[in-house]
C-alpha positions as CSV (number, residue, x, y, z in Angstrom):
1,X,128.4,116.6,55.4
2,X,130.8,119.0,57.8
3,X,129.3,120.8,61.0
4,X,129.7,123.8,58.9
5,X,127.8,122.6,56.3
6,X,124.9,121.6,59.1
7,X,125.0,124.7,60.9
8,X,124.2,126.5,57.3
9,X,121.1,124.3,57.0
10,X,119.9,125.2,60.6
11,X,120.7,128.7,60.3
12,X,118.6,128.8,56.8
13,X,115.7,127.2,58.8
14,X,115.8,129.3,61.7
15,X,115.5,133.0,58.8
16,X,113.1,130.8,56.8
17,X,114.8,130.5,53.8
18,X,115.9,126.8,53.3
19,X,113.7,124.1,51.3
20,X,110.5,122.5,51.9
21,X,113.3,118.8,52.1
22,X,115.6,120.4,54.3
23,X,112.8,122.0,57.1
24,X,111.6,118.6,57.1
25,X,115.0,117.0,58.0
26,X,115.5,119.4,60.3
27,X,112.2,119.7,62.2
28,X,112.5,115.4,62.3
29,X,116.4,115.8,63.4
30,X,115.1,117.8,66.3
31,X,111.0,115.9,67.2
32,X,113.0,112.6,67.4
33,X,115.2,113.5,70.1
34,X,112.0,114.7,72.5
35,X,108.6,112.5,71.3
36,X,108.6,110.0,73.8
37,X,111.4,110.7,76.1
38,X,110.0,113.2,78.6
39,X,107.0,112.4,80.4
40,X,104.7,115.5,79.9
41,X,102.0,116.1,82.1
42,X,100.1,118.2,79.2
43,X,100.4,119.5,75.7
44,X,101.4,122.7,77.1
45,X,103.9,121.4,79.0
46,X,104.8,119.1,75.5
47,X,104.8,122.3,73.0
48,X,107.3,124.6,75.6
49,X,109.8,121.6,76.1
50,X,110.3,121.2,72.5
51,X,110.4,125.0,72.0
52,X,113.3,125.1,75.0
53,X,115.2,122.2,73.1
54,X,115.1,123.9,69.4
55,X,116.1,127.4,71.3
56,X,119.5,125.6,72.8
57,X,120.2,123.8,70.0
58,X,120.0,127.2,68.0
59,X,121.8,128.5,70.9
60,X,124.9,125.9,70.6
61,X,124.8,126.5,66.8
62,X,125.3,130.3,67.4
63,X,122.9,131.0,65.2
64,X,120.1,133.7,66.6
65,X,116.7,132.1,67.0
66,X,113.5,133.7,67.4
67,X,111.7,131.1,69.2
68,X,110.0,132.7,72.2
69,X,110.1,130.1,74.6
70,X,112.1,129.9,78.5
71,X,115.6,128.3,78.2
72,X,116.5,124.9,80.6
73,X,115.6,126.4,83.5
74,X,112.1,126.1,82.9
75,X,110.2,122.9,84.9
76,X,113.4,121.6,86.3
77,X,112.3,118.2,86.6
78,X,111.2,117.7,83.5
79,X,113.7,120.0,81.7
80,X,116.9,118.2,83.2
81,X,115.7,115.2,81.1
82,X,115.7,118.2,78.3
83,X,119.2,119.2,79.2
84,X,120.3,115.8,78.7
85,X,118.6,115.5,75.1
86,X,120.1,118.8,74.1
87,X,123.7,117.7,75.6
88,X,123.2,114.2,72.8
89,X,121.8,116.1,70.3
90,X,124.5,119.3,70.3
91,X,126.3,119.8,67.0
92,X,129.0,116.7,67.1
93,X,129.1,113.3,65.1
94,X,125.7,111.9,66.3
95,X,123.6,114.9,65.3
96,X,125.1,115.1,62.0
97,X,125.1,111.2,61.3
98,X,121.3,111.8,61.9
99,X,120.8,114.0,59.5
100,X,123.0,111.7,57.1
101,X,120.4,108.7,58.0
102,X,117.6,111.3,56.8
103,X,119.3,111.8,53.7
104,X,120.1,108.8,52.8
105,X,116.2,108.1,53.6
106,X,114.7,110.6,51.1
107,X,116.6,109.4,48.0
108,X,115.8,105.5,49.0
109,X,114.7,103.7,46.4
110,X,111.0,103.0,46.2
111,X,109.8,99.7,44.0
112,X,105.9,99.2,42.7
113,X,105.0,96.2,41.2
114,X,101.4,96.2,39.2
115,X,99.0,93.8,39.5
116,X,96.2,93.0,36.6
117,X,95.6,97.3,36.4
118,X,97.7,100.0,35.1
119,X,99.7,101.6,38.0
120,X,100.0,105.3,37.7
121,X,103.7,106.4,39.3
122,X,104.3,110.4,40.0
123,X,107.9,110.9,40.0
124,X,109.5,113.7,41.9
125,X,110.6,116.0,39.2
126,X,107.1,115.8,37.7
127,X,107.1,113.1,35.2
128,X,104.8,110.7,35.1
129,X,104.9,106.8,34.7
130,X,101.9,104.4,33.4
131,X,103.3,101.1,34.7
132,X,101.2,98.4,32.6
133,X,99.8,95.4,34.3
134,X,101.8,93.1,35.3
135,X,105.1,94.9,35.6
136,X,107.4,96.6,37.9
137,X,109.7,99.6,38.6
138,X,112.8,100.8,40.7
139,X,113.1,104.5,41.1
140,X,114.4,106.8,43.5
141,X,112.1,108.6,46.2
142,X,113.6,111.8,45.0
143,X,115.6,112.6,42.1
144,X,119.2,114.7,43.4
145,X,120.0,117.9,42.1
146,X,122.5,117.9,39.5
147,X,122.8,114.2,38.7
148,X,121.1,111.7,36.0
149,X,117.2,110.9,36.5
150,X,117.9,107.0,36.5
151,X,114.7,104.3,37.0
152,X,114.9,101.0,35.5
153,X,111.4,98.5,34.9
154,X,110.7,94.7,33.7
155,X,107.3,94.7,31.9
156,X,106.3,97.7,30.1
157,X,105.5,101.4,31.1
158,X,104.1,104.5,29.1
159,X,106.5,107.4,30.3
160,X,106.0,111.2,30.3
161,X,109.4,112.9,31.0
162,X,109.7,116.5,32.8
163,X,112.0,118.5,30.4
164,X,115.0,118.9,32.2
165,X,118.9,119.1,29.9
166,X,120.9,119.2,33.0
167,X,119.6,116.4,34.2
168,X,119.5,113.2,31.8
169,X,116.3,110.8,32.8
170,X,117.2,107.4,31.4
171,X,115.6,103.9,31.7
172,X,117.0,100.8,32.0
173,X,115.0,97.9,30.8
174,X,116.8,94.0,30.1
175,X,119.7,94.6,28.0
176,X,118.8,98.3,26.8
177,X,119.3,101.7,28.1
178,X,117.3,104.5,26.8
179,X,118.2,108.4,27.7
180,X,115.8,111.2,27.1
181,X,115.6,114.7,27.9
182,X,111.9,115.3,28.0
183,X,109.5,113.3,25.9
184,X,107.2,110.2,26.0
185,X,107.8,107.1,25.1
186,X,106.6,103.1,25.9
187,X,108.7,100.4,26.7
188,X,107.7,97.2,26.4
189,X,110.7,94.2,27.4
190,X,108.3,91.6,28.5
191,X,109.4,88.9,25.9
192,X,112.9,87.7,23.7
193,X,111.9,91.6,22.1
194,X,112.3,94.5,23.9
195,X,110.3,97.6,22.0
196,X,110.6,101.2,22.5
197,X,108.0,103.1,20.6
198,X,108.8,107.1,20.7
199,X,105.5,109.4,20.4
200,X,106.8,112.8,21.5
201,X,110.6,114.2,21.2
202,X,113.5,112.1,20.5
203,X,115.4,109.0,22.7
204,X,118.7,107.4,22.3
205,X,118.3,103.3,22.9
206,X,121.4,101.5,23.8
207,X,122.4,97.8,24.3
208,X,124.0,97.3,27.4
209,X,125.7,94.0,25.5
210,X,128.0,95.8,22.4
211,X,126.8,99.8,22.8
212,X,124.9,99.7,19.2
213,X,122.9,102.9,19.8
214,X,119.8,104.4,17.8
215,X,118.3,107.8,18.2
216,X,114.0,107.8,17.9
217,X,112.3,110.5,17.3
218,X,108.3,111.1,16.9
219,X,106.6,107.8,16.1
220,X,109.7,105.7,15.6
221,X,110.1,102.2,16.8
222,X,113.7,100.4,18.4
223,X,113.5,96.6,18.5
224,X,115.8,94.8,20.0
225,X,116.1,90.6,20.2
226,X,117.5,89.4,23.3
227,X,118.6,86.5,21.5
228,X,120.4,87.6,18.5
229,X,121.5,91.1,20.5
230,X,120.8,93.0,17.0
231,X,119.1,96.5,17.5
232,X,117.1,97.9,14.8
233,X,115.3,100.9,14.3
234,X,112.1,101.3,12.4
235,X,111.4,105.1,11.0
236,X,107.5,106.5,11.2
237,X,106.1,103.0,11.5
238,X,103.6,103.8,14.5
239,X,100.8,104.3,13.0
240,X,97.3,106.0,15.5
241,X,95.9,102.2,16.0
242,X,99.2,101.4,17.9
243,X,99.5,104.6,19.6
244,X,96.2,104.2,21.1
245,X,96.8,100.6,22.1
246,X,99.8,102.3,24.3
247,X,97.8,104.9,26.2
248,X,95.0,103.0,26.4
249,X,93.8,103.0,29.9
250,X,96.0,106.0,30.7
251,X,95.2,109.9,31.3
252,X,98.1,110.8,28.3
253,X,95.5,111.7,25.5
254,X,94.8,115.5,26.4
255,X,93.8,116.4,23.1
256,X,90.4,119.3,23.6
257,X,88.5,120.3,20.9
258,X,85.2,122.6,21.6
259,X,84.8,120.5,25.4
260,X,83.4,122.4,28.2
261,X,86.7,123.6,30.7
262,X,84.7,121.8,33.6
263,X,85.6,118.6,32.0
264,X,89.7,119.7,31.0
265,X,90.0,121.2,34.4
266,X,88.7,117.3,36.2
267,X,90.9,115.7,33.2
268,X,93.8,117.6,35.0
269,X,93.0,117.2,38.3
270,X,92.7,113.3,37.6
271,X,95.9,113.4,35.8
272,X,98.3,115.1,38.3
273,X,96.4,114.3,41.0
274,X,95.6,117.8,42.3
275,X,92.7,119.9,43.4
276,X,92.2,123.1,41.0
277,X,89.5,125.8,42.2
278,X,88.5,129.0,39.9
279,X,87.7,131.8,42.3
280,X,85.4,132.9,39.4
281,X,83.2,130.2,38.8
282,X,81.8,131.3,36.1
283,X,84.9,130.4,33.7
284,X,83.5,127.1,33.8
285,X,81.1,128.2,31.0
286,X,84.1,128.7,28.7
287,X,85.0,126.2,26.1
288,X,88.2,125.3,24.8
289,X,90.0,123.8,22.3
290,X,93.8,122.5,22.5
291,X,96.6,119.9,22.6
292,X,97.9,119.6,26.3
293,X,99.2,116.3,25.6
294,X,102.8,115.2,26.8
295,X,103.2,118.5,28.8
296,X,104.0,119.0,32.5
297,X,101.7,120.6,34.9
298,X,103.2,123.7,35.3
299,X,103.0,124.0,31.5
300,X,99.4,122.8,31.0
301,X,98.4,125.7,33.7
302,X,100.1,128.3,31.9
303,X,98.2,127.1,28.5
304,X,94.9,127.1,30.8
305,X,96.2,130.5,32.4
306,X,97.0,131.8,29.0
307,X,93.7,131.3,27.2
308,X,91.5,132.4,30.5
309,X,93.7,135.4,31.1
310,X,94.3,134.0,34.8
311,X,96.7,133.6,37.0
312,X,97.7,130.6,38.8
313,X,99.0,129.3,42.2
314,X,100.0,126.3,43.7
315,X,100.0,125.0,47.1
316,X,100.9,121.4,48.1
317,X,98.4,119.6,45.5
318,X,96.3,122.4,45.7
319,X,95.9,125.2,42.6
320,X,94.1,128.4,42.7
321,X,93.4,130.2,39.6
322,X,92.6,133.7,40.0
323,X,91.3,136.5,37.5
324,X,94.0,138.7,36.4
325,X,92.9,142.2,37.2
């Protein structure tokens, strides 16, 4: 990253318009330099030191801040410890290598490993993992923009992809690699078989050993022997039995018929792990039938939103649906 590029990303968070990531890497860029360096004598005292620091780094920047707090000359004592913060933190190698290090820190790679109980993994672009028991997984903390979705697991996991063409989301699993758009799909490569069983949308499986590829679509089957290295592909072979064998003990099933929206609304909430409140409670009384099954969020509230003629907001992990007037 250049000091231009930097001092773009400061002056975005100083109007308000950059991204939830980058205020975060900013406002951590600028509290580690201060925490527990200066020995304040109150919170007062705390709060206007850090306000003075963010005001002369937005000073050295040139960027126009509205921060309303007293420049270095404010508590000399204290602040000439400020100065000296300011003077390590100004807009040369060290800052920016900072930021880097935070960078580099949100797209780490995070690793869960289930024990004897399926392991329900959000992903960052929305999708959502069932790791079965006794398995594990490698993903990134976030997904970057413009580039592949890439995770790879040794067990077996129930997936339930966030549509998203520009960027791939593929799975790497023993000797195969399987590349999807937006669907769901299990993978099981536990044994000397490695099984990909498509229920929603369409997969291309490929072995890593001699690029033999097969495309799956709804309720076909890709087996492939670690042994013999032959991939096969078996057409409209999962029948409901097996299909309920894979999402059993997972939230995927979000098939409604007549059922009271009290019980879809806590089916979602369990699901995506959010917190949905009506305004107008009495929606509760409707009852609805339909297939939410294998779509994202955002889409299942616009279904919901849709058939209750509301609206819908989203905060954090919090959603509010409102009556549309």
């Amino acid at each position: 990253m250049t000091e231009s590029d930097f001092k773009k990303i400061l002056s975005r968070y100083e109007t308000g318009e950059c991204t939830a990531e980058e205020r975060k890497l900013i406002e951590s860029w600028l509290d580690s330099h201060y925490k527990e360096t200066i020995p304040f004598k109150s919170d007062t005292d705390k709060t206007r030191t850090k306000e003075a620091i963010k005001a002369s780094v937005f000073q050295m920047a040139n960027i126009h801040t509205k921060i309303n707090a007293p420049r270095i000359n404010y508590l000399k004592p204290i602040m000439k410890i400020a100065a000296s913060i300011v003077f390590i933190i100004s807009l040369g190698v060290g800052s920016l290598e900072y930021y880097e290090y935070l960078e580099n820190k949100k797209y780490s790679t995070e690793e869960v490993v289930s024990s004897a109980n399926i392991q329900k993994i959000l992903l960052s672009d929305g999708s959502i993992v069932w790791l079965k028991p006794n398995s594990s997984m490698k993903y990134p903390k976030n997904f970057k923009k413009k580039e592949e979705r890439i995770v790879s697991i040794t067990g077996e996991a129930l997936f339930e992809i966030e549509k998203d063409p520009g960027r791939p989301f593929i799975v790497h699993s023993g000797e195969l690699t399987t590349k999807v758009l937006g669907t769901s799909f299990n993978i099981n490569a536990r044994d000397e078989n490695i099984e990909v069983v498509v229920l929603t949308g369409k997969v291309s499986v490929t072995s890593n050993y001699n690029n033999n590829e097969v495309v799956l679509q709804s309720q076909d089957k890709a087996l492939y022997n670690v042994i013999s290295k032959e991939l096969a592909k078996e057409q409209k072979q999962t029948a409901k039995p097996i299909i309920a064998n894979i999402t059993r003990g997972t939230e995927y099933d979000m098939k409604f018929e007549d059922t009271s929206l009290k019980v879809v609304i806590q089916k979602i909430e369990k699901k995506f792990e959010v917190v949905i409140k009506l305004e107008d409670e009495s929606l509760y009384e409707n009852i609805i039938t339909a297939d939410l099954t294998s779509q994202s969020l955002d889409k299942t509230l616009d279904i919901i939103s849709k058939v209750l003629s509301t609206e819908y907001k989203i905060n954090d992990s919090k959603i509010t649906l409102k009556t549309m007037k």
